[in-house]
Biopython code that builds the backbone (N, CA, C, O; Angstrom):
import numpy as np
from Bio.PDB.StructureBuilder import StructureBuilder

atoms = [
    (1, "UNK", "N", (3.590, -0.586, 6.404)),
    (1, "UNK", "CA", (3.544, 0.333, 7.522)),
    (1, "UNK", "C", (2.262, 1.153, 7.413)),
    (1, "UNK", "O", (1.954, 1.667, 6.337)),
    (2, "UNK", "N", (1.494, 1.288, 8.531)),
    (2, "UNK", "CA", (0.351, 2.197, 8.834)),
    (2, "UNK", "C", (0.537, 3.349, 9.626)),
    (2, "UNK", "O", (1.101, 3.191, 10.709)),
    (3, "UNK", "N", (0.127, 4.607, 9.255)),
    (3, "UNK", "CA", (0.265, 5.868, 10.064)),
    (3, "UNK", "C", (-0.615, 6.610, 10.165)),
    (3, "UNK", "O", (-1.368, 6.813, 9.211)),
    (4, "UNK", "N", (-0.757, 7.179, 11.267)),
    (4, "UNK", "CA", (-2.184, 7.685, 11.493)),
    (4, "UNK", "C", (-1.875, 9.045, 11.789)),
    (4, "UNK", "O", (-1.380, 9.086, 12.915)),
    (5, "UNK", "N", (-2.007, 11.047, 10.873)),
    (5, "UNK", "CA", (-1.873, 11.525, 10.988)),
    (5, "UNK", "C", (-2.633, 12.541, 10.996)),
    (5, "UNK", "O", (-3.541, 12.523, 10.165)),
    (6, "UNK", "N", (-2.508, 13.978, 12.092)),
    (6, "UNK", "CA", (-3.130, 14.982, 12.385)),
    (6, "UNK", "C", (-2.822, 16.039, 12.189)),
    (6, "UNK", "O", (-1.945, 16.618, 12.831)),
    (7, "UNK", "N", (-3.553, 16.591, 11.144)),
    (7, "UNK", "CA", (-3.086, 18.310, 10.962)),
    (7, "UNK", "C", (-4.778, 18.955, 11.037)),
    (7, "UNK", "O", (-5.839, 18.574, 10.542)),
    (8, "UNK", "N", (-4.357, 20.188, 11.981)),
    (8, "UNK", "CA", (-5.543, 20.778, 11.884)),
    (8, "UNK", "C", (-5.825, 21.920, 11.290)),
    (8, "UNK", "O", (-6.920, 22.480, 11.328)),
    (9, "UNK", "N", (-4.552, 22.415, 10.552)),
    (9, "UNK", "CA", (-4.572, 24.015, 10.067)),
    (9, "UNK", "C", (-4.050, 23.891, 8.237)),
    (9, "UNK", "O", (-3.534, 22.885, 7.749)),
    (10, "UNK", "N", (-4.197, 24.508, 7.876)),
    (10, "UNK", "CA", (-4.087, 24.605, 5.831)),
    (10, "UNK", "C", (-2.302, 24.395, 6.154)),
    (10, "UNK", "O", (-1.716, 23.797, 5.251)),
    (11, "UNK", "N", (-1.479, 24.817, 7.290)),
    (11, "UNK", "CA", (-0.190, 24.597, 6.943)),
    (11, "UNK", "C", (0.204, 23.389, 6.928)),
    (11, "UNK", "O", (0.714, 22.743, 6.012)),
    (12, "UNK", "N", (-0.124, 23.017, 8.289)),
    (12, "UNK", "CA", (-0.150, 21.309, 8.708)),
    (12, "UNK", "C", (-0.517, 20.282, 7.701)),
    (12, "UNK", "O", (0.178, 19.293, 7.472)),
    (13, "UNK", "N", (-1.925, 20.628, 6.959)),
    (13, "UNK", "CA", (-1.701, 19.820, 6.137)),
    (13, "UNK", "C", (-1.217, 20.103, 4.756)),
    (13, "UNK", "O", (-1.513, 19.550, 3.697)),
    (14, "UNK", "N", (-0.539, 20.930, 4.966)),
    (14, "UNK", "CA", (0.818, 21.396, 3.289)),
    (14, "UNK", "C", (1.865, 20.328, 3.911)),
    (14, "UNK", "O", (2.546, 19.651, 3.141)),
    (15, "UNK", "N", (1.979, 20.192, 5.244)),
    (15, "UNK", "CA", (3.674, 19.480, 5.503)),
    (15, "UNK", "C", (3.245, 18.035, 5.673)),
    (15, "UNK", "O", (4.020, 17.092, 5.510)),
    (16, "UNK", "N", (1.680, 17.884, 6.086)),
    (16, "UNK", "CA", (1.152, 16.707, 6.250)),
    (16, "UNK", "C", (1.409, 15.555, 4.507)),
    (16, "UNK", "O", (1.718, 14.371, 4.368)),
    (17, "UNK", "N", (1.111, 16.589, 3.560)),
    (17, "UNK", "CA", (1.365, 16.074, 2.256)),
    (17, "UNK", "C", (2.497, 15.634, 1.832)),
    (17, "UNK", "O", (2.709, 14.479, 1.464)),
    (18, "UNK", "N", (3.342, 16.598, 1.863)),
    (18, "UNK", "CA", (4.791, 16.418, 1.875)),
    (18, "UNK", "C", (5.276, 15.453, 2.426)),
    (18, "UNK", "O", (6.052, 14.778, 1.750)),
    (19, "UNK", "N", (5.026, 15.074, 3.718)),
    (19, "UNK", "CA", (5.471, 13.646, 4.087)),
    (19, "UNK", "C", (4.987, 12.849, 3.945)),
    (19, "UNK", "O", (5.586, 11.923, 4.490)),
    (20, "UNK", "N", (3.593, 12.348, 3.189)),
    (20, "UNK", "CA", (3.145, 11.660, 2.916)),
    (20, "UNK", "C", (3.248, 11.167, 1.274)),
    (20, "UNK", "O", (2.777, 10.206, 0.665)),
    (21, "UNK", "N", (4.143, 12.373, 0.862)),
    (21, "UNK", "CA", (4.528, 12.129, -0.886)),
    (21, "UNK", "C", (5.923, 11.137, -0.509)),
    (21, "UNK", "O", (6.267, 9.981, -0.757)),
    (22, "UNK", "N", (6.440, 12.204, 0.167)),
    (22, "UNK", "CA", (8.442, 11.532, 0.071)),
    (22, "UNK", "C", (8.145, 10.039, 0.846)),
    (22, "UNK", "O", (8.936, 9.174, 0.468)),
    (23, "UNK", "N", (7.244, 9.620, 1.766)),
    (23, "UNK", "CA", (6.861, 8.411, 2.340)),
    (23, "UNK", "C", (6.926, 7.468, 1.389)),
    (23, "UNK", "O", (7.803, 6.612, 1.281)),
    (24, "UNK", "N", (5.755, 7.672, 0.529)),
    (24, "UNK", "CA", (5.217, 6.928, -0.353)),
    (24, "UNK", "C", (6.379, 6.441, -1.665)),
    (24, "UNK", "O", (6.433, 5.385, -2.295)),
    (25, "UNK", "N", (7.146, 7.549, -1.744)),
    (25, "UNK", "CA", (8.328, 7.268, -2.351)),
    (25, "UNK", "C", (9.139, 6.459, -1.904)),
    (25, "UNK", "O", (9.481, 5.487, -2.577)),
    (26, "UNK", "N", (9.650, 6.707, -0.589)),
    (26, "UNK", "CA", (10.492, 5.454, -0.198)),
    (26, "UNK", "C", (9.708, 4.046, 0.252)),
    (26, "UNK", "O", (10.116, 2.963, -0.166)),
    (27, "UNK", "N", (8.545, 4.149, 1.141)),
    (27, "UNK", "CA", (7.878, 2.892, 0.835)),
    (27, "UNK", "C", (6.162, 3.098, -0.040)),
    (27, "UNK", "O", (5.248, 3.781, 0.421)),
    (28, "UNK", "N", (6.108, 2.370, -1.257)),
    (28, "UNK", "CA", (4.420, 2.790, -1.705)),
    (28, "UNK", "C", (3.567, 2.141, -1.234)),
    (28, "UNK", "O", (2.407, 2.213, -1.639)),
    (29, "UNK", "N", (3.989, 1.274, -0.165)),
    (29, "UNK", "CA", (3.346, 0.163, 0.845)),
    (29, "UNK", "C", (2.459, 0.892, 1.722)),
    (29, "UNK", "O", (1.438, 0.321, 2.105)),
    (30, "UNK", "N", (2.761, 2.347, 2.181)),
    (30, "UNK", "CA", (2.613, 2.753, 3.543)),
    (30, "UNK", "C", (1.005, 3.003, 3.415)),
    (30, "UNK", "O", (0.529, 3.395, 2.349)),
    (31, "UNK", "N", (0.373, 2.807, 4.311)),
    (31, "UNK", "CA", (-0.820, 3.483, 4.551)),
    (31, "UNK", "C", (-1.149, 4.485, 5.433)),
    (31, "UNK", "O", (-0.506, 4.494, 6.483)),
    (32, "UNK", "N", (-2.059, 5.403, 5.259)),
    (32, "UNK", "CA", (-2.259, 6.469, 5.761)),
    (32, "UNK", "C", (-3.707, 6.669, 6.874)),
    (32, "UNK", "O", (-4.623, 6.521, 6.065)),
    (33, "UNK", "N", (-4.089, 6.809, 7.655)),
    (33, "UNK", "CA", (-5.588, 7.740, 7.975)),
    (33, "UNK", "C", (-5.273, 8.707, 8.789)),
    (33, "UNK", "O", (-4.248, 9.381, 8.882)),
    (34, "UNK", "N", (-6.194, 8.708, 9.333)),
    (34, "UNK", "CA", (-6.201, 10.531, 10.288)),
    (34, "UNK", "C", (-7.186, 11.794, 9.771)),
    (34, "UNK", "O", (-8.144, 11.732, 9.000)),
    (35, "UNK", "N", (-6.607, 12.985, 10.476)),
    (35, "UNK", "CA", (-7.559, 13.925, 9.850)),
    (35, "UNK", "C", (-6.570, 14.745, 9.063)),
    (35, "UNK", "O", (-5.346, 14.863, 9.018)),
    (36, "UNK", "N", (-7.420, 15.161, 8.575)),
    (36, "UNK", "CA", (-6.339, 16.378, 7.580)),
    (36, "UNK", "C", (-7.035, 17.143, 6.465)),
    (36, "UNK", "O", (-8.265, 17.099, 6.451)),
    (37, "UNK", "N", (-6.432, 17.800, 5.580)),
    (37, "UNK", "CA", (-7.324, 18.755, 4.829)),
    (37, "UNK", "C", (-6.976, 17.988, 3.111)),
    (37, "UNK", "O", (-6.361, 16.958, 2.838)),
    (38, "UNK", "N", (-7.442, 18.672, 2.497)),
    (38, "UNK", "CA", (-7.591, 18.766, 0.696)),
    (38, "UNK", "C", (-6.678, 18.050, 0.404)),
    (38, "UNK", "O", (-6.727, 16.952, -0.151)),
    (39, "UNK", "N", (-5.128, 19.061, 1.026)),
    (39, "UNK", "CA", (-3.745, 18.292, 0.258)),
    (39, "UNK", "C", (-3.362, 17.020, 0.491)),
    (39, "UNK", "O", (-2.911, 16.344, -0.433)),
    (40, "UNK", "N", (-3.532, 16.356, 2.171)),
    (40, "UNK", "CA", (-3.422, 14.894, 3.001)),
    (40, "UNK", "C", (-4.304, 14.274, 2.049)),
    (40, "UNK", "O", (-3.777, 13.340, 1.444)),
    (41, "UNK", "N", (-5.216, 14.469, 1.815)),
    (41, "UNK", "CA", (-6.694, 13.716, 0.958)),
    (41, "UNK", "C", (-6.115, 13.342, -0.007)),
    (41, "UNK", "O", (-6.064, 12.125, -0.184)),
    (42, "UNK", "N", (-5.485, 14.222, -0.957)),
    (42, "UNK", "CA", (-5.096, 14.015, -2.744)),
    (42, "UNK", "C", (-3.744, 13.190, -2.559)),
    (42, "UNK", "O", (-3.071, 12.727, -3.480)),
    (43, "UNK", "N", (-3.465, 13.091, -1.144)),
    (43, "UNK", "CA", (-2.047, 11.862, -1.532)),
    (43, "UNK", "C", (-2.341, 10.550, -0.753)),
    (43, "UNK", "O", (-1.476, 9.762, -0.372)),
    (44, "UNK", "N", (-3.994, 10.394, -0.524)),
    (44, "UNK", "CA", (-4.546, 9.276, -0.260)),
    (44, "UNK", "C", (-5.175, 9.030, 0.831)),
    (44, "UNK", "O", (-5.873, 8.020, 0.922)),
    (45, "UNK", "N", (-5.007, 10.115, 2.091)),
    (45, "UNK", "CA", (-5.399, 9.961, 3.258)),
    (45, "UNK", "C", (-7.061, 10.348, 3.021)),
    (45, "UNK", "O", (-7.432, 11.335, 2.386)),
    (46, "UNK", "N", (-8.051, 9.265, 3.729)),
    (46, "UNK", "CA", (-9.386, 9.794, 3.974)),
    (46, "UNK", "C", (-9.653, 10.317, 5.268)),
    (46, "UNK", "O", (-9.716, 9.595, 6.263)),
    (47, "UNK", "N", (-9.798, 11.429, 5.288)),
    (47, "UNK", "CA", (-9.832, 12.039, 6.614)),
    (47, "UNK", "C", (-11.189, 11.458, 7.371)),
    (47, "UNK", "O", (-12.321, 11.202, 6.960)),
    (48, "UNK", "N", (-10.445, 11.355, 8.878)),
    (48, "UNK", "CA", (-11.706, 10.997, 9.486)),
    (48, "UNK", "C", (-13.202, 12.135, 9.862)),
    (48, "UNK", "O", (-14.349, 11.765, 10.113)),
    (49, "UNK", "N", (-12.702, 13.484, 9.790)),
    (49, "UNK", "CA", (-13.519, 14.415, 9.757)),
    (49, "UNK", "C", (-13.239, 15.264, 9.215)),
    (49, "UNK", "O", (-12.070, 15.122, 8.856)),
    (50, "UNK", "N", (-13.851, 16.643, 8.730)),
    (50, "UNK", "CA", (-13.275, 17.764, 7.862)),
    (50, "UNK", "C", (-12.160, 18.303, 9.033)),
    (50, "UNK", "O", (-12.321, 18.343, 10.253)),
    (51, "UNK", "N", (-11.127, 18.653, 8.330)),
    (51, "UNK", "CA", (-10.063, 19.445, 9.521)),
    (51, "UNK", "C", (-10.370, 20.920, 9.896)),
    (51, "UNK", "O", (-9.728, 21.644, 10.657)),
    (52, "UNK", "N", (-11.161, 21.119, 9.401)),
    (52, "UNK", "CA", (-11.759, 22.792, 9.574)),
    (52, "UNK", "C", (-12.485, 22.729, 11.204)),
    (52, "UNK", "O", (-12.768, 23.731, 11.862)),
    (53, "UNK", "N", (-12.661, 21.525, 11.575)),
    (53, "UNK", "CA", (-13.355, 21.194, 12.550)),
    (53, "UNK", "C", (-12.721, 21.674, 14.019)),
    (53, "UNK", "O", (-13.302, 22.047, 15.038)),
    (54, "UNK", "N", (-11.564, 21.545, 13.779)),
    (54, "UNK", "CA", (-10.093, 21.946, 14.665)),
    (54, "UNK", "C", (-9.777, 23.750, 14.449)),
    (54, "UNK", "O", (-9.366, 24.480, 15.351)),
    (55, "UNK", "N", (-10.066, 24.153, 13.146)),
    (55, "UNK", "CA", (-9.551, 25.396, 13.973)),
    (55, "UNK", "C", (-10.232, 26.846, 14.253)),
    (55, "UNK", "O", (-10.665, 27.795, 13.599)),
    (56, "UNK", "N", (-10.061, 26.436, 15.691)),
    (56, "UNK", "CA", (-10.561, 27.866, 16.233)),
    (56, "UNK", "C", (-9.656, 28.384, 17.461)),
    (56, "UNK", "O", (-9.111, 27.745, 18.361)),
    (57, "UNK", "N", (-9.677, 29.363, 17.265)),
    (57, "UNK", "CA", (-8.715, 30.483, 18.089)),
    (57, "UNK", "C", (-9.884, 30.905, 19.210)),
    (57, "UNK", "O", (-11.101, 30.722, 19.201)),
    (58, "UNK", "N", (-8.875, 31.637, 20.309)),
    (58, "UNK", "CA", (-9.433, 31.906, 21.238)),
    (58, "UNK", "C", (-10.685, 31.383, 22.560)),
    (58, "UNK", "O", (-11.298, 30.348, 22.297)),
    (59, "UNK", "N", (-10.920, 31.877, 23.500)),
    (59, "UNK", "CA", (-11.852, 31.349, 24.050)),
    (59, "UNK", "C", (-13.538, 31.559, 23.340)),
    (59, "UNK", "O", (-14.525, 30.827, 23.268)),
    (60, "UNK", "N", (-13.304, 32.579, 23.018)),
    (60, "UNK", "CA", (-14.703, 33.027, 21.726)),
    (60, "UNK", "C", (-15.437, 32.191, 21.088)),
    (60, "UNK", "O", (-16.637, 31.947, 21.215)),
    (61, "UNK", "N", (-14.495, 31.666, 20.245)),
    (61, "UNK", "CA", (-14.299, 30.180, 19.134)),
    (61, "UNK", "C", (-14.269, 28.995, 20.353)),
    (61, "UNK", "O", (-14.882, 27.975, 20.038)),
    (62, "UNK", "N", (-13.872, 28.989, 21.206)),
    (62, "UNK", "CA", (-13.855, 27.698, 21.754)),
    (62, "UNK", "C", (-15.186, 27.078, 22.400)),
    (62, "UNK", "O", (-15.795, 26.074, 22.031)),
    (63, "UNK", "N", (-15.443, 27.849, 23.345)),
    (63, "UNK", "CA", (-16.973, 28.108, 23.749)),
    (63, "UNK", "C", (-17.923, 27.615, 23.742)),
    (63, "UNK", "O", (-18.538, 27.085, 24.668)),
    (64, "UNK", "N", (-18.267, 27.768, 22.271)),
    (64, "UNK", "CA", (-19.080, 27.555, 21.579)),
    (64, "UNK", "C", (-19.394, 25.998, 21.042)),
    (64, "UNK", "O", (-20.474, 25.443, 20.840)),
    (65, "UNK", "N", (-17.883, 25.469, 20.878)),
    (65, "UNK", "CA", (-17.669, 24.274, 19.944)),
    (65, "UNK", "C", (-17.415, 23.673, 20.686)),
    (65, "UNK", "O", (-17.332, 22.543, 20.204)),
    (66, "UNK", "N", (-17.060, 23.645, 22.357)),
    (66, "UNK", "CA", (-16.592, 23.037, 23.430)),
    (66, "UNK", "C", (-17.201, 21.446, 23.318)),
    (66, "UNK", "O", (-16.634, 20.432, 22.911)),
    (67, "UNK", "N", (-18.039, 21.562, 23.636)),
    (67, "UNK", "CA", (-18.650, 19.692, 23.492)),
    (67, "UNK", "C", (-18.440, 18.771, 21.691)),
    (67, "UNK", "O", (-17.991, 17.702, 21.277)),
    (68, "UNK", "N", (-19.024, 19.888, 21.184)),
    (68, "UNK", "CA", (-18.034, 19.137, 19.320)),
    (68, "UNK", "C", (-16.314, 18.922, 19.533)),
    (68, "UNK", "O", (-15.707, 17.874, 19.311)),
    (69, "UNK", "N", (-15.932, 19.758, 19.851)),
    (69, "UNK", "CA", (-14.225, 19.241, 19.958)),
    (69, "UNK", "C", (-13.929, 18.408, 20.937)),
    (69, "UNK", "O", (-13.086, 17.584, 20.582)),
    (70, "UNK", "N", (-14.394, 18.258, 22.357)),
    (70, "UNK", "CA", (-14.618, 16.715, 23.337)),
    (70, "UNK", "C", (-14.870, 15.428, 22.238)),
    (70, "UNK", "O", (-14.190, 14.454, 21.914)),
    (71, "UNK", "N", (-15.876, 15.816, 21.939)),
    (71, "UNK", "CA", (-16.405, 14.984, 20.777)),
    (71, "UNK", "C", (-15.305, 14.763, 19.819)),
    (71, "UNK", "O", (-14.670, 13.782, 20.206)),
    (72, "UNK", "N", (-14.895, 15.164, 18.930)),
    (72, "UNK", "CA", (-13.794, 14.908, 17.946)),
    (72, "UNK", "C", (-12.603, 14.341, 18.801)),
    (72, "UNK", "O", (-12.320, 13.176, 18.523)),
    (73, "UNK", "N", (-11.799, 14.971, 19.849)),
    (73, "UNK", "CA", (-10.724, 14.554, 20.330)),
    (73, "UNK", "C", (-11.179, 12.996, 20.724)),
    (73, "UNK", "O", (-10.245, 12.194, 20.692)),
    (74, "UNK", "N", (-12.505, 12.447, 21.098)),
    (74, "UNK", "CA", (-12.897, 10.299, 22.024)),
    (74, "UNK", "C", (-12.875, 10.428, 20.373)),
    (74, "UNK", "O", (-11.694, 10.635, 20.096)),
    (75, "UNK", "N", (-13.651, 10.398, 19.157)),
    (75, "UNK", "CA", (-13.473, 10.092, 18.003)),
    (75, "UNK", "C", (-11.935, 9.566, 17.028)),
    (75, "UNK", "O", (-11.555, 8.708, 16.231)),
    (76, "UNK", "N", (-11.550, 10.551, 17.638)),
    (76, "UNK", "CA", (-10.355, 10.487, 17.019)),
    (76, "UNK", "C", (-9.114, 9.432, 17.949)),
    (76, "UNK", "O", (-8.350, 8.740, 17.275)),
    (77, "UNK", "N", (-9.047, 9.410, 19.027)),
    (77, "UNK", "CA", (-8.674, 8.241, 20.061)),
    (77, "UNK", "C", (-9.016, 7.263, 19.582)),
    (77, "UNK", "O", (-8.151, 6.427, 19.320)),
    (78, "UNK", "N", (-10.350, 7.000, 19.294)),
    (78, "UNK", "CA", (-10.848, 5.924, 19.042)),
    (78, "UNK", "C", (-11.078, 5.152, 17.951)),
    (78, "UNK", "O", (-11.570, 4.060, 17.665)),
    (79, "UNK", "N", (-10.372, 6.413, 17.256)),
    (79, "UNK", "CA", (-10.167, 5.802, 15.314)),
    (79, "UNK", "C", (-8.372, 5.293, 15.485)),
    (79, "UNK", "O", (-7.969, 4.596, 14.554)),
    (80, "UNK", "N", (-7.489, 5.572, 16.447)),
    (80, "UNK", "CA", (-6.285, 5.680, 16.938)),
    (80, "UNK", "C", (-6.313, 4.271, 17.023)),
    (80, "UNK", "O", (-5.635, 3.542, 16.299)),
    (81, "UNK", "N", (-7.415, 3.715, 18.271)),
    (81, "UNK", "CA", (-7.049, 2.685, 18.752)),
    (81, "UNK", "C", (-7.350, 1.082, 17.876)),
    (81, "UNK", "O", (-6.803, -0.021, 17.900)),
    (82, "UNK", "N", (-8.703, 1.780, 17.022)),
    (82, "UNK", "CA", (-9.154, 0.873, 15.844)),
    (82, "UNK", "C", (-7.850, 0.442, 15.156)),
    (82, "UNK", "O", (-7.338, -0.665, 15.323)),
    (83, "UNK", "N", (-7.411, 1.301, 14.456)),
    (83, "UNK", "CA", (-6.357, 1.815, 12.781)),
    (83, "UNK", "C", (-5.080, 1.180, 13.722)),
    (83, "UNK", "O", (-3.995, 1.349, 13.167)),
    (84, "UNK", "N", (-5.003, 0.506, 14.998)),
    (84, "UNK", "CA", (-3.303, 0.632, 15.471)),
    (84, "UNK", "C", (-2.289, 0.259, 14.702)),
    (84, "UNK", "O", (-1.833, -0.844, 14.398)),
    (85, "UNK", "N", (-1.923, 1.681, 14.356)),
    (85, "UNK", "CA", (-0.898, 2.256, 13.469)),
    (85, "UNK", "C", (-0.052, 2.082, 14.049)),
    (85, "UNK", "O", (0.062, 1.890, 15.260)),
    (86, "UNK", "N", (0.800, 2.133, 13.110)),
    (86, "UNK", "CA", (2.861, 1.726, 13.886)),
    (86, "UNK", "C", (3.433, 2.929, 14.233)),
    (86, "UNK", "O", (4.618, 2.876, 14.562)),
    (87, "UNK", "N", (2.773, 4.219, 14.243)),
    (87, "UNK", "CA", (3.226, 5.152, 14.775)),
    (87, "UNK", "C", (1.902, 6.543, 14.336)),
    (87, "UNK", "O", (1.282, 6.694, 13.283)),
    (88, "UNK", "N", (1.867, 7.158, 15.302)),
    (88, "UNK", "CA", (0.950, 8.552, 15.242)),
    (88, "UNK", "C", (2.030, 9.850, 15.101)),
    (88, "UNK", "O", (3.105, 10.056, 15.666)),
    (89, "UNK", "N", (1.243, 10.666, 14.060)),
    (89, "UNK", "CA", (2.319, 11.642, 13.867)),
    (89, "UNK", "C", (1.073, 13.212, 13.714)),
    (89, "UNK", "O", (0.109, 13.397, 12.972)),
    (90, "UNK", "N", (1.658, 14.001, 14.708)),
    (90, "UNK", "CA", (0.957, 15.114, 14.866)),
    (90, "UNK", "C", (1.622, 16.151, 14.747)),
    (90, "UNK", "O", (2.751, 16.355, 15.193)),
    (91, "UNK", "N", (0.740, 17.090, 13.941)),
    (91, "UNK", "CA", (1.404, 17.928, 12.572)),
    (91, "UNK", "C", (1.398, 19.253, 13.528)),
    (91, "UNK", "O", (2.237, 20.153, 13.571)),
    (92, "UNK", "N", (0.703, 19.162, 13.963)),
    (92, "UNK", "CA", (0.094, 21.215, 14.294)),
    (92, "UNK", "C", (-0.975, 20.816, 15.382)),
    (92, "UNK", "O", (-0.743, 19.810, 16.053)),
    (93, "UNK", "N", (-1.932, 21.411, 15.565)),
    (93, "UNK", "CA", (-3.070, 21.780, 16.686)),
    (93, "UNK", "C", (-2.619, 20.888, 18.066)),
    (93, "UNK", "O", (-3.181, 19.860, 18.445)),
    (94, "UNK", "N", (-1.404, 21.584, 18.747)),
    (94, "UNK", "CA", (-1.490, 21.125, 19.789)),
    (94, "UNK", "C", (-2.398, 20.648, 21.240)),
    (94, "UNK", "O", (-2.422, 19.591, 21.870)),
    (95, "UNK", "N", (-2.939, 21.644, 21.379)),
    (95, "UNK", "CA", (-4.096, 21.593, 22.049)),
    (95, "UNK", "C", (-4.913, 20.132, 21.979)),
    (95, "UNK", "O", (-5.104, 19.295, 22.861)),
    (96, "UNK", "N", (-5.218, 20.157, 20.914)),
    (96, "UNK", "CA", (-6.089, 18.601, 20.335)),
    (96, "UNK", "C", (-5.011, 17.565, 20.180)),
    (96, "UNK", "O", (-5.317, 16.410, 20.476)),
    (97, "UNK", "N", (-4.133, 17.746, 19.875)),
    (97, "UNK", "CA", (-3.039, 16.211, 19.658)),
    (97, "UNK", "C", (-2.711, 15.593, 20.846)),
    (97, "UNK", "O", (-2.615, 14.369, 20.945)),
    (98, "UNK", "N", (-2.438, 16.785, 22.245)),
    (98, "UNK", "CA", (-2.377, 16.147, 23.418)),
    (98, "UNK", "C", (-3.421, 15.487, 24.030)),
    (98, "UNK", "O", (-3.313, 14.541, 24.810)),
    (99, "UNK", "N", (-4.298, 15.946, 23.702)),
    (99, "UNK", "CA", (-5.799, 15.064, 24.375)),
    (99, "UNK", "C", (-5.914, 14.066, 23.833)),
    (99, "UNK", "O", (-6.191, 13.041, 24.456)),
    (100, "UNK", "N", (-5.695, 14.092, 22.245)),
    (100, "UNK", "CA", (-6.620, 12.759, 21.592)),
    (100, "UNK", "C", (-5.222, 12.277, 22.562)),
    (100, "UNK", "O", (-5.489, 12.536, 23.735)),
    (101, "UNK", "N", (-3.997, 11.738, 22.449)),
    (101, "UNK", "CA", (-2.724, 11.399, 22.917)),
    (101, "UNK", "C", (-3.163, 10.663, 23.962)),
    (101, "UNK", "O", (-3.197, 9.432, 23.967)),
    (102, "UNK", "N", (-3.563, 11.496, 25.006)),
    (102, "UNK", "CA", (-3.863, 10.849, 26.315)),
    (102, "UNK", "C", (-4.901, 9.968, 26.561)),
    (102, "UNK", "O", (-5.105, 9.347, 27.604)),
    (103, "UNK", "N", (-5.481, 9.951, 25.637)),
    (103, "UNK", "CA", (-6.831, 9.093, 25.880)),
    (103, "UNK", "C", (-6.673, 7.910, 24.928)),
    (103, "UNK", "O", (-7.579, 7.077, 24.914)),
    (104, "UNK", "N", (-5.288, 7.701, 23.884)),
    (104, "UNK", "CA", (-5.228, 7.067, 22.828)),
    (104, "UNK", "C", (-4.829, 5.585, 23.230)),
    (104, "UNK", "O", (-4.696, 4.724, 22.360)),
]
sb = StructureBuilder()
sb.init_structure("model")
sb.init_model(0)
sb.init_chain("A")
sb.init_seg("    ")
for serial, (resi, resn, name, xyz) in enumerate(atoms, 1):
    if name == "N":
        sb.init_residue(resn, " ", resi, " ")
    sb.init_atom(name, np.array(xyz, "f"), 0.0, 1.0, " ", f" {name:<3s}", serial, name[0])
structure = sb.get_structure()
């Protein structure tokens, strides 16, 4: 089994790990990609970009990064459609999970 998962915040990927430990326990078959942080990484996932990339609050933060996060959300679709995983699982950053989603 292949899964392709998204966390964009330090919590997301605490729970991103967690299911990717107890996974691996019941099958050690499973494979992983997606984005995610430190903890997703150390239980095997290579993130497709740093996840720090995802979080910003407000319109302030958004603004600014507006064409980089367009950018990340076709990237990340398009690592979706490469990797077709037997299921996508999105942890946190709603905002971004529905887009990459729709375009996936």
């Amino acid at each position: 089994m292949r899964l392709f998962l998204i966390a964009g915040e330090p919590s997301g990927d605490a729970l991103g790990a967690a299911l990717m430990a107890g996974l691996k326990a019941l099958a050690p078959a499973v494979g992983f990609a997606g984005v995610g942080g430190p903890l997703m990484q150390a239980e095997g996932m290579e993130s497709l970009f740093p996840m720090e990339d995802l979080s910003v609050m407000g319109l302030a933060e958004i603004l600014p990064k507006y064409f980089h996060l367009k950018r990340r959300i076709r990237q990340t679709a398009e690592a979706i459609a490469r990797a077709a995983p037997d299921a996508v699982v999105t942890i946190d950053s709603p905002d971004f999970c529905l887009r990459v989603l729709a375009l996936a």
